[in-house]
N, C-alpha and C positions, 0 to 999 in steps of 0.2 A: 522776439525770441523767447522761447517758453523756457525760462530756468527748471533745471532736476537735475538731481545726483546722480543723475543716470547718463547724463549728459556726454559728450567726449570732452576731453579735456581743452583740445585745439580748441573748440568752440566756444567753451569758456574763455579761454584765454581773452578770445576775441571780444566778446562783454565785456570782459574787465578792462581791456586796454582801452576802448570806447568811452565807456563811464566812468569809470576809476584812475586809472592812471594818466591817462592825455590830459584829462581836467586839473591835474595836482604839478603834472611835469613840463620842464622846458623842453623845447624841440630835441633838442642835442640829444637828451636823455630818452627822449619817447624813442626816436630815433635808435639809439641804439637795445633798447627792448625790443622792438620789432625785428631788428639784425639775430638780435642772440634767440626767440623766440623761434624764429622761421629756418634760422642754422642748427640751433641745436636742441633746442626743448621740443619743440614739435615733431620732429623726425624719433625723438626718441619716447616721449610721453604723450604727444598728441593723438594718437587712439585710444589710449586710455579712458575709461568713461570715471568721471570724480571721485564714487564712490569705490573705485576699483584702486584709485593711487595710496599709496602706504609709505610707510618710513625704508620699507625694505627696497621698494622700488625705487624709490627718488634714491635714496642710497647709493645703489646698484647704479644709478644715471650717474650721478656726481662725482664717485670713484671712477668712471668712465673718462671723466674728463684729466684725470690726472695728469695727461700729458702738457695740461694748458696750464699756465701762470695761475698764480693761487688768485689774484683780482680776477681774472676771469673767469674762473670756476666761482667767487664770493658772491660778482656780480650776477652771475647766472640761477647760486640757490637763491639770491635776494628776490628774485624776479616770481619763482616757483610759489614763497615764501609770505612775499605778500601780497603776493595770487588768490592762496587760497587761506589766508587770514580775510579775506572779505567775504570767501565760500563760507565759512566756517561763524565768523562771530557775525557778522552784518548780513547774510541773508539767509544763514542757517540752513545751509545744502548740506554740510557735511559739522561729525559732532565735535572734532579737533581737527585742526590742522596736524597731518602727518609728517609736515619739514618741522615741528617743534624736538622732533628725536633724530633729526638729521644734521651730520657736520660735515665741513672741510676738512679731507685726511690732513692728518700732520705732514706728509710728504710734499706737501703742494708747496712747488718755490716759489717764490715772490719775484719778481722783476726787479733788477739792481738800478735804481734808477742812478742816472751820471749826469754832471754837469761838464764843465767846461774849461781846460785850462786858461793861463791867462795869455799863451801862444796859442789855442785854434781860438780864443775870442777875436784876438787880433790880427790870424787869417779871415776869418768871417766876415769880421768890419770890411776890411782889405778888400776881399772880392765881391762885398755889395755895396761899395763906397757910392757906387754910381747909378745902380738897380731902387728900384721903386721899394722893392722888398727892405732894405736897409735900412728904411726909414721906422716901421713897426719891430726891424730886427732889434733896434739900435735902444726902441722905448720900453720894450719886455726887458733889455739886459738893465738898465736903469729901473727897470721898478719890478720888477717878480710880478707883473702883468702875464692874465693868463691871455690865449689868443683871441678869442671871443670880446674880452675886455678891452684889447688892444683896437682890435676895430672899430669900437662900438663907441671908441670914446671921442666927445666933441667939444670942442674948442670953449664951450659956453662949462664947461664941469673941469674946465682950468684957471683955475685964480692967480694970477698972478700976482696980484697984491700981498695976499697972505699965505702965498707958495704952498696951495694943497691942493692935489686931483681929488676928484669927487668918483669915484668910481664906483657906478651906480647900476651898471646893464652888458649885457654881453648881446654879440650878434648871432645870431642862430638861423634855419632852416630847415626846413623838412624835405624840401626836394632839389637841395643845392642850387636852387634859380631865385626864390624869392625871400629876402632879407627882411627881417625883422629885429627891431629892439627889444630883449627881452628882459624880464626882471633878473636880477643873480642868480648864479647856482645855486648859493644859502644866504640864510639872510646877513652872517655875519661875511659875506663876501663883497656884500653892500660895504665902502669902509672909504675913509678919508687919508688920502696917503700924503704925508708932508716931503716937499719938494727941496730934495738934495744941492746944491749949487750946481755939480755936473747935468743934472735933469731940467734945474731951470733954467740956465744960459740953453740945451740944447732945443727946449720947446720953443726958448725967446725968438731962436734963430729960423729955427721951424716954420713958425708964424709970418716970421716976417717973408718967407719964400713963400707961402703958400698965398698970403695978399697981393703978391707979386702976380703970379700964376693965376688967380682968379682975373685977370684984366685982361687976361689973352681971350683969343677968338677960340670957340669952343669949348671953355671950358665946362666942366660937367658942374650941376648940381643935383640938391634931392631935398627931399622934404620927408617927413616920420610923418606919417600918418594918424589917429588915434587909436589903430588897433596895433602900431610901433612897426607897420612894415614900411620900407623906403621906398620912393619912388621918384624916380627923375623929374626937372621942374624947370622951369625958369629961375630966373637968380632973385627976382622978384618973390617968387613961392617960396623959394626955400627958407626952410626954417632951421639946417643943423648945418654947419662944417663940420667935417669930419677929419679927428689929426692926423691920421694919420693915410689921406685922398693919395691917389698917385699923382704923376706930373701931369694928369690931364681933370684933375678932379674925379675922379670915380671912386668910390669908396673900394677897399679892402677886405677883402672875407677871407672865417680860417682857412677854407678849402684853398682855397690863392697862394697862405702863406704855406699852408704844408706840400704842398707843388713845388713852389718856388726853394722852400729848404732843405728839400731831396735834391734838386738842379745843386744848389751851395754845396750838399756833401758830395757830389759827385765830383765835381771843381778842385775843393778843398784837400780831398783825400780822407777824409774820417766821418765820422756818426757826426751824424748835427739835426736834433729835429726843433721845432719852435719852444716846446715845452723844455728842453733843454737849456732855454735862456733862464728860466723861472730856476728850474735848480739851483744854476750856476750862483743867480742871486741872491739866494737860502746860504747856500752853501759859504759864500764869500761872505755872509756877514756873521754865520754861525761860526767861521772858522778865524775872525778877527773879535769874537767873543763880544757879539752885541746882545743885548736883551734877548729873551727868547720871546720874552711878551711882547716885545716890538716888532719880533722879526713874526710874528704869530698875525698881528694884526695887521701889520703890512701886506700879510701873504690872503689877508681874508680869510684863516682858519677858524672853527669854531674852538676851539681849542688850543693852550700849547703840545700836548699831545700828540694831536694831529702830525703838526710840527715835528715834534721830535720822531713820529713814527716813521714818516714820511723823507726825512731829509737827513735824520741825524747817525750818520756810519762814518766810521773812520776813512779820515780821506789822509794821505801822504802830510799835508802840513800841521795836521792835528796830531800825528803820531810824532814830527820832529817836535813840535810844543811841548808833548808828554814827555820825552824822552830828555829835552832840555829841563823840565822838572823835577825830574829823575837826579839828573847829576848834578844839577845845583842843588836841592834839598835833603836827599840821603846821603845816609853815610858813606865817607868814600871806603872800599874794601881793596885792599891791595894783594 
């Protein structure tokens, strides 16, 4: 492909996603640029030829999307943004990048995100007590494990001696069929999480069913590969358990669990998605006023920050806490 500013933009895009981005990004994430790229950037900028795109026009896109959640309009200039930060400083098509004068209107709502009372936790439990699913449901709500993580993780990154998960890889795919171990979303999401009593009796227990379970006729295994994709094996080949296998040994993927936790809220009667456990988690230790740098590193944020941007809204037990502060500490007025 013969690079120029003259170029269309669709066609850039496609260079860049090739060279640039695939090589730096996890599946998950290429994955969803190619989503947002082919839904909405293309249809609206992709004729454009480089030299032709402006601040006025991406603009003019971006306020278009107004009707979408402010993350997905953020995610979307990100995409545009540093696009053409590599048209611009690294191969010199263009003399600025025109998204350094572009924003996200103030109008754009954010997504509330919610967690979990401690009655639909224990509808939840309730109705996967017996489902394959309850087993990763039950180890995201003990550790603010994201889904990818919850998969990914294997019996050898469990210490039990020194009660700490090693949570090291998330499982990802590009075409929802072939699994791969991959490195973290960031690097501080690489992180060592110390195992609570509730968490360690429930792996102890874990374990020992799934030694069980390995003895039966058929049971699945797999093997990682060295370029970190799975692939079914003898039991001899294999080289990982996986914690969280169903009852016939087959490993777990997020596609699986977000299937399966639309079936639960449909059962249940209320919202329940997987990522909804990780709230929950945040949420219950923020609001029994644990560390914030604990609950920060727990969560694999790079930041408390993040943290607090992400998770910290008044929720019903935090406003009775204020308000019990309230009357015990000021003065009383009669």
């Amino acid at each position: 492909m013969i690079l120029s500013n003259d170029m269309f933009y669709r066609d850039y895009l496609k260079f860049w996603m090739e060279n640039y981005s695939v090589p730096n990004n996890r599946d998950t994430t290429t994955k969803s640029y190619q989503y947002t790229i082919a839904k909405r950037i293309n249809p609206a900028l992709g004729s454009h030829k480089l030299n032709e795109l402006s601040a006025a026009n991406i603009q003019a896109f971006i306020n278009s999307l107004l009707p979408l959640k402010r993350w997905t309009i953020v995610g979307t200039l990100k995409i545009i943004r540093h696009s053409l930060n590599v048209a611009a400083d690294t191969l010199d098509l263009l003399v600025e990048n025109p998204c350094d004068k572009v924003f996200v209107p103030k109008t754009a709502t954010s997504s509330h995100v919610t967690g979990l009372s401690d009655e639909e936790v224990l509808k939840v439990f309730k109705d996967t007590e017996k489902r394959a699913c309850g087993v990763p449901i039950r180890l995201a709500y003990l550790t603010g494990m994201r889904a990818g993580e919850v998969c990914a993780l294997t019996w050898d990154k469990v210490d039990f001696e020194k009660r700490i998960l090693y949570i090291e890889h998330g499982l990802t795919s590009l075409d929802k069929t072939n699994w791969r171990i991959s490195p973290p979303k960031t690097k501080t999401s690489a992180r060592e999480l110390p195992m609570h009593e509730g968490l360690y009796r429930f792996l102890k227990n874990l374990k020992k069913q799934q030694e069980k379970a390995e003895k039966k006729k058929g049971y699945r295994f797999y093997r990682i590969c060295d370029d970190g994709y799975i692939v079914a094996c003898s039991q001899a080949e294999s080289n990982a358990r996986f914690v969280c296998a169903k009852p016939d040994g087959s490993f777990t993927h997020p596609v699986c669990l977000a299937t399966n936790c639309a079936r639960v809220a449909k059962r249940v009667g209320f919202r329940f998605t997987f990522h909804m456990l990780r709230h929950t988690y945040a949420t219950q230790l923020l609001e029994n006023k644990a560390s914030i740098v604990d609950i920060s590193n727990r969560l694999g944020h790079a930041s408390t920050e993040t943290t607090l941007n992400i998770y910290l809204h008044r929720t019903t037990k935090m406003a009775e806490a204020t308000n019990a502060i309230l009357d015990e500490k000021f003065i009383k007025i009669s």
